[in-house]
Backbone as numpy.savetxt, mean C-alpha at the origin, in Angstrom:
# Nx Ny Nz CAx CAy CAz Cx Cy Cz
-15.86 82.87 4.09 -14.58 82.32 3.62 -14.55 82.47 2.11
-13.55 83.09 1.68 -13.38 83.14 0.11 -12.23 82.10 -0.48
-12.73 81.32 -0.90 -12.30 79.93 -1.72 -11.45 80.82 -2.99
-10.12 80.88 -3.09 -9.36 80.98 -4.22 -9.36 79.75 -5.50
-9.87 80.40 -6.45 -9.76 79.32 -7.46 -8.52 78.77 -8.35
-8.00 77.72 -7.42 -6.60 77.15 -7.71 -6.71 75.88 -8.05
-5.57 74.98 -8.82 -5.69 73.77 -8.29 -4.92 73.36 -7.42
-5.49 72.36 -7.13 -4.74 71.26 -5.95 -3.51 70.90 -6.26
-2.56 71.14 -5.31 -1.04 70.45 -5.23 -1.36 68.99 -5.50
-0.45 68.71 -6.77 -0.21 66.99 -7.07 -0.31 65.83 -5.47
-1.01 64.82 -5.82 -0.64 63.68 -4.45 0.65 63.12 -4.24
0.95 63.69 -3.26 2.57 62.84 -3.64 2.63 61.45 -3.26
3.01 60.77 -3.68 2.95 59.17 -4.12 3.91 58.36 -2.94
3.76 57.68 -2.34 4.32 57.16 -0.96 5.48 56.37 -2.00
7.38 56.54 -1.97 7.84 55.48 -2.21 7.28 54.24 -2.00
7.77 53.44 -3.02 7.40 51.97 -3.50 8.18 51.40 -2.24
7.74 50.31 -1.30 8.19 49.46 -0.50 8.96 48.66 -1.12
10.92 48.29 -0.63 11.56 47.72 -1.08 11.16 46.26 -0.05
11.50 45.33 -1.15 11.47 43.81 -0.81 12.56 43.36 -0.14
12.11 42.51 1.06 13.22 41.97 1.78 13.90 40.99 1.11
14.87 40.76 0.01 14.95 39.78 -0.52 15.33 38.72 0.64
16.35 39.26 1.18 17.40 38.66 2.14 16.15 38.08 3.56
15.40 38.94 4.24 14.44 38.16 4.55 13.79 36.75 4.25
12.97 36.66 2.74 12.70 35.91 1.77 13.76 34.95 1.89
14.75 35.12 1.61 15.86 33.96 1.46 15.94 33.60 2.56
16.33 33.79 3.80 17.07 33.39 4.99 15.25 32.19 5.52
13.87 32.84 5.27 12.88 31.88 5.67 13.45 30.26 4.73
13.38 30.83 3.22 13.38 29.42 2.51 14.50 28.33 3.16
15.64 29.37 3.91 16.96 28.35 3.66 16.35 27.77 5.56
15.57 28.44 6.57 14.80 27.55 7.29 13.92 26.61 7.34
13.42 26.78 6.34 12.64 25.72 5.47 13.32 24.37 4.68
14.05 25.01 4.12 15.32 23.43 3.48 15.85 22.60 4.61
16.18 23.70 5.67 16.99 22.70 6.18 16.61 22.04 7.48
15.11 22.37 8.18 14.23 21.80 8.39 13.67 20.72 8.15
12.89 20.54 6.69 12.45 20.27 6.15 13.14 19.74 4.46
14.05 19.64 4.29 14.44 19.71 2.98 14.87 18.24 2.46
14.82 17.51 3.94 15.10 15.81 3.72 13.71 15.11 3.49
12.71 16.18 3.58 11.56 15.03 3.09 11.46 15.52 1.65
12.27 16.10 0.62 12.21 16.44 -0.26 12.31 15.21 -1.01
12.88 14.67 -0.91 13.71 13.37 -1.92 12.41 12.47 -1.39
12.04 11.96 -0.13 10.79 11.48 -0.14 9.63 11.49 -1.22
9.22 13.36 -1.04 8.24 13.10 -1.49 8.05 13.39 -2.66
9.12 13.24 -3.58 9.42 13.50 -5.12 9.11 12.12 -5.20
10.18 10.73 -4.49 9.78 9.86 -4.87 9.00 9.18 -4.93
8.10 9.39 -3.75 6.69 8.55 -3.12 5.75 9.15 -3.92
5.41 10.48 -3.77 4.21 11.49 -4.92 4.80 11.18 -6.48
5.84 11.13 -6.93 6.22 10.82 -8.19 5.81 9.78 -8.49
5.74 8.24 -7.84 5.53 7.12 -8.41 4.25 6.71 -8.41
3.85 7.22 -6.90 1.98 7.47 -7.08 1.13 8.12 -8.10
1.84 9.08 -8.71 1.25 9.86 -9.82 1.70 9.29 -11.14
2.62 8.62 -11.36 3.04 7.70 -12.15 2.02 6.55 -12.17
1.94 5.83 -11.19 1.03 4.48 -10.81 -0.35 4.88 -11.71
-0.99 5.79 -10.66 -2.37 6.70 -11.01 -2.79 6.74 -12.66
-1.62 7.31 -13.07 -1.72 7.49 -14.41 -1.89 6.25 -15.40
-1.21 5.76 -15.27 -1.05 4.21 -15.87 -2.48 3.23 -15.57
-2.88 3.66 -14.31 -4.23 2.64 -14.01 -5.26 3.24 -14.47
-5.53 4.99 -14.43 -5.87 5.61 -15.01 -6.76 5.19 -16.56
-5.82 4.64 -17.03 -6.05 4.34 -18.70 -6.67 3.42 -19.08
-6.51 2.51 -17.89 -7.19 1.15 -17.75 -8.49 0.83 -17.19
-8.31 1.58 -16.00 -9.68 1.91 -15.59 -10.37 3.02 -15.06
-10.07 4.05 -15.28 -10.45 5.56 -15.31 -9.98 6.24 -13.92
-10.07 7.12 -13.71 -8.94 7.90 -13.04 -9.80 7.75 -11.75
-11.28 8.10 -11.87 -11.63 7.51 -9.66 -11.11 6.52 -9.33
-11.39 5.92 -10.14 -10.70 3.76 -9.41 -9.50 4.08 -9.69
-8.61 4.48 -10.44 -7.16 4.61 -10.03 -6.44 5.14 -8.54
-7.52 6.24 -8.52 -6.45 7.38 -7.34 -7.14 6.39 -6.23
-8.44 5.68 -5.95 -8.73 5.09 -4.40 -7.49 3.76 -4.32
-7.47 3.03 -5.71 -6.36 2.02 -5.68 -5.21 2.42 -4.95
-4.80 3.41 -5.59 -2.90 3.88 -4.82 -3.71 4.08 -3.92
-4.49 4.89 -3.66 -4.50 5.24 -2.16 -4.57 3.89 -1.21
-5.74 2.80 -1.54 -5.45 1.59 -0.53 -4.08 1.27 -0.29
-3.18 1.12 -1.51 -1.93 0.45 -1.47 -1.25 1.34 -0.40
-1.21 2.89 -0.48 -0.44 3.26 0.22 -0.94 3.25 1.53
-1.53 3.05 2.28 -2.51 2.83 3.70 -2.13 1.90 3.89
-1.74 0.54 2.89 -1.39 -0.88 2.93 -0.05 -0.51 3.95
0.88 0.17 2.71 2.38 0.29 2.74 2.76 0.94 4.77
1.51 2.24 4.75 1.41 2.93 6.04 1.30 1.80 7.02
0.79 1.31 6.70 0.49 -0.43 7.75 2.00 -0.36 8.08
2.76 -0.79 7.04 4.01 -1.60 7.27 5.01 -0.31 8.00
4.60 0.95 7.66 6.00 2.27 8.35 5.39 2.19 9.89
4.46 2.05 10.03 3.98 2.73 11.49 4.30 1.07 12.26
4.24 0.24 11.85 4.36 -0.87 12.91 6.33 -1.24 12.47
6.99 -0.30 11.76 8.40 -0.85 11.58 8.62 0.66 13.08
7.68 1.38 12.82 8.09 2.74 13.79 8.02 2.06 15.09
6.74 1.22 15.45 6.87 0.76 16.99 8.17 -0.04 16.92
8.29 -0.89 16.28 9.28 -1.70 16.64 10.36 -0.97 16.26
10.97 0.20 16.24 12.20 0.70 16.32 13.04 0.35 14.73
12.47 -0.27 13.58 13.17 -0.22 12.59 13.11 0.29 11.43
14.36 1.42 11.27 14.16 2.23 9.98 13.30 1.51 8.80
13.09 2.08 8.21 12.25 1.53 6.96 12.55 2.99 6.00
12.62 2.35 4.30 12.53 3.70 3.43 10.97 4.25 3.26
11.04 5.02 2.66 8.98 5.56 2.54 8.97 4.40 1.16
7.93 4.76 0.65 7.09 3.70 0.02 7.76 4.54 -1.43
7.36 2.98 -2.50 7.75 3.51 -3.86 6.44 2.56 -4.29
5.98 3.35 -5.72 4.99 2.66 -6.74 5.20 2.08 -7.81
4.72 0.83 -7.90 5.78 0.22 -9.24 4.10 -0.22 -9.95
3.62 0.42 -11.04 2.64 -0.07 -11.85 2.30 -1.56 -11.97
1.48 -2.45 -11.43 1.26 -3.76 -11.83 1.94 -4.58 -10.37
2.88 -3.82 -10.10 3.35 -4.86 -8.91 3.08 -4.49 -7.63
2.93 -2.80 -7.41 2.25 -2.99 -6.47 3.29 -1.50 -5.80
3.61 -1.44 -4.45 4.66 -0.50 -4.03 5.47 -1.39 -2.71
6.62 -0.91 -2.67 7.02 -1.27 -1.26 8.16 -0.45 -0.57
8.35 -0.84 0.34 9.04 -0.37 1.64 10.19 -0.83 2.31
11.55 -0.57 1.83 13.10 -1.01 2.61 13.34 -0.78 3.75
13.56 -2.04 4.50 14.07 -1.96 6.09 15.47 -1.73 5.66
15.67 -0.84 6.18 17.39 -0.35 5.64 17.84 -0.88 7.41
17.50 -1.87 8.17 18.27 -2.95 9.21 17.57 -3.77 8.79
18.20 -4.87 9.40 17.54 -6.47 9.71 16.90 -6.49 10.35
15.93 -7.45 10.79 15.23 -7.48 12.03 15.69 -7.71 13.36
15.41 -8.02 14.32 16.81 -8.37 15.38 16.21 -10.09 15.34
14.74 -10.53 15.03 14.58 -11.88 15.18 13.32 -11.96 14.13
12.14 -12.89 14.46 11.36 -13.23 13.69 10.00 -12.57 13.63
10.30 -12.16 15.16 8.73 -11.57 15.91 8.84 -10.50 14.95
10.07 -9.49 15.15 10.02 -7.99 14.66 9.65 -7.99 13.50
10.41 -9.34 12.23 9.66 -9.24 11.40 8.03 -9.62 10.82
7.66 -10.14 11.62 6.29 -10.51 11.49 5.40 -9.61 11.87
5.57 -8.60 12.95 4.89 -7.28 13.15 5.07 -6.64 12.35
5.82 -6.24 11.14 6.22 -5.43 10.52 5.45 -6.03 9.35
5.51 -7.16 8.89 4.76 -7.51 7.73 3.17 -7.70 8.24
2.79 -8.00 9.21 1.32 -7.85 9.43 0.84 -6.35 9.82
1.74 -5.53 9.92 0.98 -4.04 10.02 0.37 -3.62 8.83
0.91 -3.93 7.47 0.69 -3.85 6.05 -0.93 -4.25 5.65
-1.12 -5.93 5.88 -2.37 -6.32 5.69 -3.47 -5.66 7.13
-3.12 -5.58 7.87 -4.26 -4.58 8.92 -4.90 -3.78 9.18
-3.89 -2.61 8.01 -4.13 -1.12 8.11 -4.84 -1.28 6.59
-4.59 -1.67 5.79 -4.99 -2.00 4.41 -6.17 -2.42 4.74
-6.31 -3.37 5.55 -7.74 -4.21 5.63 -8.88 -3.63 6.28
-7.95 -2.41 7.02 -8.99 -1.04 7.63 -9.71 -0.20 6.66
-8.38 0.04 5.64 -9.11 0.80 4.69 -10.08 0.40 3.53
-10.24 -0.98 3.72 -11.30 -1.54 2.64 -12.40 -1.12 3.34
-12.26 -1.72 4.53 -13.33 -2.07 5.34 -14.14 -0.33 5.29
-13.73 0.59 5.37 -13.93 2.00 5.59 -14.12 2.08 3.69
-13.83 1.65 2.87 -14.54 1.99 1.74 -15.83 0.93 1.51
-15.90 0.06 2.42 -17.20 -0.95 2.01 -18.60 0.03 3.26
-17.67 0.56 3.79 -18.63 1.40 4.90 -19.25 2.92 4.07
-18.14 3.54 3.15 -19.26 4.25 2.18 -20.19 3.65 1.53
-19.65 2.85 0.69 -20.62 1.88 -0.08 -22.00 1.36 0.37
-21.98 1.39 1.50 -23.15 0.89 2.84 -24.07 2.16 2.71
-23.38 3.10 2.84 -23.85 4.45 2.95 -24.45 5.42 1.83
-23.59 5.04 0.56 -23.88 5.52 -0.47 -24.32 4.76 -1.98
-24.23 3.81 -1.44 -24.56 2.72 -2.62 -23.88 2.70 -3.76
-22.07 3.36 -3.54 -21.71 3.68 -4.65 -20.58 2.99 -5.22
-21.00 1.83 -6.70 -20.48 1.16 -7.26 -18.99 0.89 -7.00
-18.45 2.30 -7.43 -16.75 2.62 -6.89 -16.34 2.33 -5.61
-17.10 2.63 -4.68 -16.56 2.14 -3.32 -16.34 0.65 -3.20
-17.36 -0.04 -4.03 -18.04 -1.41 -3.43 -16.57 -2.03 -4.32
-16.35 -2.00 -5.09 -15.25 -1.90 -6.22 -13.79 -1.70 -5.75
-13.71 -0.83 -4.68 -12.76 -0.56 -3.96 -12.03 -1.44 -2.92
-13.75 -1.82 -2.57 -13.29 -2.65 -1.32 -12.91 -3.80 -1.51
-13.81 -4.38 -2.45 -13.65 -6.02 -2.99 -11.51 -5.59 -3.77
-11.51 -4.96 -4.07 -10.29 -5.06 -4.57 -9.29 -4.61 -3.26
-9.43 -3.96 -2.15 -8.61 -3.97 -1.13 -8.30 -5.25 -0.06
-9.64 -6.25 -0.36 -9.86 -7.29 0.10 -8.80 -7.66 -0.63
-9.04 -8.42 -1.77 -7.69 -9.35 -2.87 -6.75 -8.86 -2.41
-5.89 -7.57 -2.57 -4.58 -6.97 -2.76 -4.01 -7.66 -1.13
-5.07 -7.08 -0.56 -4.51 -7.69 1.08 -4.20 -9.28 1.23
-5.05 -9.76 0.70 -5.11 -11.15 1.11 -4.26 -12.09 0.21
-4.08 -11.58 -1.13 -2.69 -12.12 -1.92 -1.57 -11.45 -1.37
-1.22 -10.66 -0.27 0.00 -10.77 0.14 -0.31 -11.30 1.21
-1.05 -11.70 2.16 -0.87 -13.06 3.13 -0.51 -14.51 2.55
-0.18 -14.70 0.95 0.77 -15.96 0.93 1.47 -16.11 1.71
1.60 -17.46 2.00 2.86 -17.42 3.05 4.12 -18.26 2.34
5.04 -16.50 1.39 6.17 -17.07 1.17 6.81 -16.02 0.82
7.46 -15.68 1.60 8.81 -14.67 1.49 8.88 -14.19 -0.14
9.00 -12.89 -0.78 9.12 -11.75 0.58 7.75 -11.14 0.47
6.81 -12.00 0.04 5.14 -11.57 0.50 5.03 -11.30 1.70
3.90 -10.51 2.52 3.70 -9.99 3.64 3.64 -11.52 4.39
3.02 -12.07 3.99 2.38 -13.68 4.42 3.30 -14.29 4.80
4.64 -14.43 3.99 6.04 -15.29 3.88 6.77 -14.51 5.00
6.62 -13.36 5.70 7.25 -12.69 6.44 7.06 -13.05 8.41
5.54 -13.34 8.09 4.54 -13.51 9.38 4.83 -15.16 9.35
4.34 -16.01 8.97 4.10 -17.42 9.10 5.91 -17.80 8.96
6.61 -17.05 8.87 8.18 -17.99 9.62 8.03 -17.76 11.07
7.48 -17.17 11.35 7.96 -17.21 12.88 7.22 -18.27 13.33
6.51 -19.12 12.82 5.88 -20.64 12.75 6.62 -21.16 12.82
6.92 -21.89 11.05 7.68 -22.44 10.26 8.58 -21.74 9.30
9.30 -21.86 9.18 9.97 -21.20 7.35 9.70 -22.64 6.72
9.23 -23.63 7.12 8.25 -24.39 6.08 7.39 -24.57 5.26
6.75 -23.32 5.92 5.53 -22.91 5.28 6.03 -22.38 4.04
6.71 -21.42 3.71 7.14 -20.87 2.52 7.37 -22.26 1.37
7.78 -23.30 1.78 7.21 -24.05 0.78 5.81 -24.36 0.61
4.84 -24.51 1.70 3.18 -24.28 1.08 3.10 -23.35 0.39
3.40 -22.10 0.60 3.42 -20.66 0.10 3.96 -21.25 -1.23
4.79 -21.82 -1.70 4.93 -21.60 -3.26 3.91 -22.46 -4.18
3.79 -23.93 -3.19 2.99 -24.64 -4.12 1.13 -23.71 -4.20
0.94 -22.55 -3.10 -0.19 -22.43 -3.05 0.04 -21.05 -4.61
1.13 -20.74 -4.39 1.27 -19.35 -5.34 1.09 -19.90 -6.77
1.91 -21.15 -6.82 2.27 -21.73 -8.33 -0.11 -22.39 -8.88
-0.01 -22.57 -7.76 -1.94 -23.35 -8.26 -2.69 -22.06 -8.33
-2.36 -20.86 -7.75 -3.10 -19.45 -7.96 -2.95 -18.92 -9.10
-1.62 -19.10 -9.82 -1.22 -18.88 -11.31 -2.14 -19.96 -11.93
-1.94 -21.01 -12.15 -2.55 -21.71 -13.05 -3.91 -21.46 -12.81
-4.65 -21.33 -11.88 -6.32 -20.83 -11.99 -6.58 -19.60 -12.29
-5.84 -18.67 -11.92 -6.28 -17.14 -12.76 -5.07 -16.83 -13.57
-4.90 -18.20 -14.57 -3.67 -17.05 -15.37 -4.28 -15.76 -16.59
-3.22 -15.16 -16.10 -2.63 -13.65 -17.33 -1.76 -13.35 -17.10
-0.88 -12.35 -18.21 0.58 -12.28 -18.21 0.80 -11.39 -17.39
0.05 -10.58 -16.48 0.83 -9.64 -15.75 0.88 -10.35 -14.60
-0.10 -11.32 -14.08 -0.12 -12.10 -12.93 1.43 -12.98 -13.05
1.83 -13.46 -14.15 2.87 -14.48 -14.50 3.90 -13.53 -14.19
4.51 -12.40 -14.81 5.59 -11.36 -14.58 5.72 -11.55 -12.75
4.63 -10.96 -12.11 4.47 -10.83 -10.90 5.05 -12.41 -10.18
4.37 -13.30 -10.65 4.61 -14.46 -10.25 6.35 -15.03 -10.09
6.88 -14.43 -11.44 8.34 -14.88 -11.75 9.10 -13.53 -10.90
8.71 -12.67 -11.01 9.47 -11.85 -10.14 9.40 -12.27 -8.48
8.70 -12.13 -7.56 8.13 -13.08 -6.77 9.18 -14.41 -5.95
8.34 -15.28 -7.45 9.46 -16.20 -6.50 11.08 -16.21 -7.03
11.44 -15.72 -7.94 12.95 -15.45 -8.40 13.68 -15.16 -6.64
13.05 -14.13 -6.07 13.55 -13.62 -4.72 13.05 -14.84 -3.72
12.50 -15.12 -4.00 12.07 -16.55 -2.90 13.01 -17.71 -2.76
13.39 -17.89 -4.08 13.72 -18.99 -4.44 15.18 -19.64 -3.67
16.07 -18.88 -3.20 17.21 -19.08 -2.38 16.62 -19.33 -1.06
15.51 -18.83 -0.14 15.11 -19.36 0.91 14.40 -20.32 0.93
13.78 -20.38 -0.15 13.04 -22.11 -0.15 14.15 -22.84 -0.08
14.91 -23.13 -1.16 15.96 -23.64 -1.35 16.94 -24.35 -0.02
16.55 -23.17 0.43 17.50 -23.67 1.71 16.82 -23.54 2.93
15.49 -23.86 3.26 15.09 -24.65 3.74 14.41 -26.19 3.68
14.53 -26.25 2.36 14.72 -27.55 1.73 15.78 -28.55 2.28
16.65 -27.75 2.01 17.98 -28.31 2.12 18.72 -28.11 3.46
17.58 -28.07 4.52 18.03 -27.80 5.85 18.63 -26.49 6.08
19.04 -25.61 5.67 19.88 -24.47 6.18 19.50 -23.59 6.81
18.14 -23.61 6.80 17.25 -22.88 7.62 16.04 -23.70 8.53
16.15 -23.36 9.36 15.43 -23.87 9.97 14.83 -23.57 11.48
13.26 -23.96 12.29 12.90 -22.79 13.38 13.96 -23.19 13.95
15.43 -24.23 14.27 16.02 -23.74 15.18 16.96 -23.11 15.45
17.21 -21.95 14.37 18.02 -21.06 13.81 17.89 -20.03 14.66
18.68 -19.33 15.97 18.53 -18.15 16.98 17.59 -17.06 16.22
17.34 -16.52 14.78 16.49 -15.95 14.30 15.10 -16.04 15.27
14.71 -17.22 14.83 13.50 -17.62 15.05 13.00 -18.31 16.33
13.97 -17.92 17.31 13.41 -18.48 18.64 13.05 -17.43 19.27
11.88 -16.93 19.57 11.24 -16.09 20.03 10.06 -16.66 21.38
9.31 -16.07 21.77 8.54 -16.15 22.79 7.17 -17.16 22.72
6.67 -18.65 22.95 5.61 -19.02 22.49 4.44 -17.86 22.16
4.51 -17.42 23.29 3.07 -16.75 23.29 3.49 -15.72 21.76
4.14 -15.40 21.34 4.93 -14.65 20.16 4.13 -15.14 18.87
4.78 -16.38 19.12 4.52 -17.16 18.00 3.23 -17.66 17.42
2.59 -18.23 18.75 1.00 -18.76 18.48 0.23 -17.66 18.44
0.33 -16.39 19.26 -0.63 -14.76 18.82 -0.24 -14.80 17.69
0.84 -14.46 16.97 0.73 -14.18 15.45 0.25 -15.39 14.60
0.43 -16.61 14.90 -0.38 -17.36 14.24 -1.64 -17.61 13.85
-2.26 -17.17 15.10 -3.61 -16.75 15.48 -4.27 -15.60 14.85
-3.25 -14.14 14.99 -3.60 -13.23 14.48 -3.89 -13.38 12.77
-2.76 -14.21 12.20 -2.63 -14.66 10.48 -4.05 -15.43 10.17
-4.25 -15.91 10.56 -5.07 -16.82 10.54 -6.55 -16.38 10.43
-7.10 -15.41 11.26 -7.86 -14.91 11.64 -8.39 -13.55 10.62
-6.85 -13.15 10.31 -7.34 -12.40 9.05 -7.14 -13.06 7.86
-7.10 -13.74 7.41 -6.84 -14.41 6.45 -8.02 -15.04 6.15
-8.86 -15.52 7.20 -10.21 -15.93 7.18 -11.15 -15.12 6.87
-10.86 -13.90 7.18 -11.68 -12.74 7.45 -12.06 -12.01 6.07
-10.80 -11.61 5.40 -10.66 -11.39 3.97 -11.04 -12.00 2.74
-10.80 -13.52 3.50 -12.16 -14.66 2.05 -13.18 -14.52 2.40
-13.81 -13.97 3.45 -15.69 -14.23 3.42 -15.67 -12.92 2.80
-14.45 -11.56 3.45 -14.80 -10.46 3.13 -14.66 -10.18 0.68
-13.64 -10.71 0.87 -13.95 -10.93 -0.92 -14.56 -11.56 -1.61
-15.26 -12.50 -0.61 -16.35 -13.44 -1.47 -17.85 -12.30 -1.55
-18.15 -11.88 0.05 -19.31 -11.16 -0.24 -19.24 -9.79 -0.73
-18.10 -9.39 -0.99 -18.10 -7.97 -1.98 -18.13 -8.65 -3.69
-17.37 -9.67 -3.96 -17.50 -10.03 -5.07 -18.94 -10.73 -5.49
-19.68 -11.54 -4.68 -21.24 -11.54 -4.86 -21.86 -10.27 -5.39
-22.01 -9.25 -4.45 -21.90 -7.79 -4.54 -21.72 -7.55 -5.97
-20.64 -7.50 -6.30 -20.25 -6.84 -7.43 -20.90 -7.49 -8.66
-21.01 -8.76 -8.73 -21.53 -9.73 -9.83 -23.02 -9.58 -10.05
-23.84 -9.71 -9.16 -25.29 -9.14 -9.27 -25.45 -7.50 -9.31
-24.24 -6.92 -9.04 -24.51 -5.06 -9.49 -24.65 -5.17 -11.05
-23.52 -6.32 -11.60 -23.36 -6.43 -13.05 -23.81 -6.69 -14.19
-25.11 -7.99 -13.21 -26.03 -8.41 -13.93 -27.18 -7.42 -13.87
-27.52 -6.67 -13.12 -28.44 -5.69 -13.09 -28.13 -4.52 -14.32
-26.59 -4.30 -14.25 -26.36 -3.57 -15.64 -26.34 -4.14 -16.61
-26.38 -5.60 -16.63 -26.37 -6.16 -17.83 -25.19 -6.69 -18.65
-24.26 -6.66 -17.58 -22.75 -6.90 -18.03 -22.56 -8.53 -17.62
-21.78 -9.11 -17.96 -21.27 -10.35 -18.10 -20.25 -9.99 -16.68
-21.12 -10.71 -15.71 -20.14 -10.70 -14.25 -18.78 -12.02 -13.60
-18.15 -11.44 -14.54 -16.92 -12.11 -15.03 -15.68 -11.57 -14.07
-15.04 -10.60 -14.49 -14.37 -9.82 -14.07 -14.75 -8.31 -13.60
-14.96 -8.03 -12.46 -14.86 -6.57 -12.19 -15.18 -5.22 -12.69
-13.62 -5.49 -12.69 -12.65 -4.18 -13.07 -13.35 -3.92 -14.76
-12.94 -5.15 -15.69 -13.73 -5.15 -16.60 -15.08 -4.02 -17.43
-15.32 -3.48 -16.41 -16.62 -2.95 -16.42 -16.73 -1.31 -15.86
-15.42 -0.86 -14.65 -14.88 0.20 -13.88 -14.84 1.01 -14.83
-14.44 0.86 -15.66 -13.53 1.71 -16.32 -14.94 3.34 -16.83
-16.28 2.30 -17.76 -16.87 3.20 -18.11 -18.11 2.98 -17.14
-18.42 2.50 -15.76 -19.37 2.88 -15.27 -19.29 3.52 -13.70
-17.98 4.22 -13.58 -17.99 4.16 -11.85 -17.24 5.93 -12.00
């Protein structure tokens, strides 16, 4: 074979593949409209969490910030998934720095029960998730968890006050709406033993919204024999039972994480006073 010494014909170059724009578009606009109502959700819910985060962040460094929102929102999940059994809309959750986040029943309840399932799903699921950060802590011996939990304990168990529109004030009417007056005198002696001004803000915001239902069950206008609140014994005494039971559960459980935490402190050498105090530069 005699090889002619030529060169090679140029490669000819495959046209460039045109883009489906119109493809491209027609997926996104299945996607919006699918999907395009949890948009406003989760601008607002991820917006205020990352807002929250940030702000606690500064205070006490960004691990103990992000597990904080996260308890709260597991708290809040408490309250969507038990408004879901019982059939009542609820908005998603919002984060308000210092006060905490919450959740709009955009209906009423139809009686007392519905609302008392709905406010005890909050402290349950919350009280799961301590419990599951005191179970790393078990596991890993690690300060932040133990830190976590003792503070998922408190958060839970200061909203079992029982006084409207605390989780506590929501559950214990289907008792009494009497109680919401214990609930204030117990809120007003919790201020004066741990005062600070963000506790006081919280406090006046709080009962400002309270203050028309005390009021008027003071003044008779409310009262259990109001069709609201006539529900099923067995209704009434299970959730009483159930309140009760966690409520008990959460003071041994914040007493022995806060033991916990106070001898971690003295071992570092810190003045086991406050906590958090200390989060910021060792966890």
């Amino acid at each position: 074979m005699i090889e002619e010494n030529r060169p090679f014909p140029p490669a000819i170059e495959a046209p460039p593949k045109k883009r489906n724009i119109l493809g491209i578009l027609g997926v996104i606009g299945v996607v919006l409209l699918n999907f395009g109502k949890f948009i406003p959700i989760i601008l607002k819910t991820g917006g205020s969490m990352i807002i929250t985060i940030g702000v606690y962040a500064l205070l006490l460094g960004w691990k103990f910030a992000v597990g904080l929102v996260l308890l709260i929102f597991v708290h809040e999940l408490g309250h969507a998934v038990a408004a879901k059994i019982m059939k009542l809309p609820v908005s998603a959750p919002v984060f308000i720095p210092f006060v905490g986040a919450f959740i709009m029943m955009k209906d009423m309840p139809k009686n007392a029960w519905v609302e008392a399932v709905v406010g005890i799903g909050g402290p349950i699921l919350g009280t799961i998730g301590a419990i599951a950060c005191y179970g790393v802590y078990m596991a890993t011996g690690s300060f932040l968890f133990l830190a976590l939990a003792n503070m998922g304990f408190v958060l839970n168990l200061f909203n079992l006050i029982p006084m409207t529109p605390l989780d506590g004030g929501r559950i214990i009417g289907i008792l009494s709406p009497k109680f919401w007056i214990l609930g204030l005198v117990l809120f007003t002696a919790l201020l004066v033993w741990w005062f600070n001004f963000i506790f006081l803000i919280l406090y006046v915001l709080i009962v400002v919204q309270a203050w028309p239902k005390i009021k008027a069950v003071m003044g008779g206008h409310i009262s259990s024999d109001d069709p609201y609140f006539q529900v099923r014994r067995s209704q009434r005494w299970g959730m009483g039972l159930g309140f009760l039971v966690l409520v008990t559960f959460l003071v041994l459980a914040m007493s022995g994480t806060d033991g916990k935490i106070k001898k971690r402190l003295v071992e570092m050498k810190r003045i086991p006073a406050v906590a958090l105090s200390s989060l910021a530069g060792d966890i």
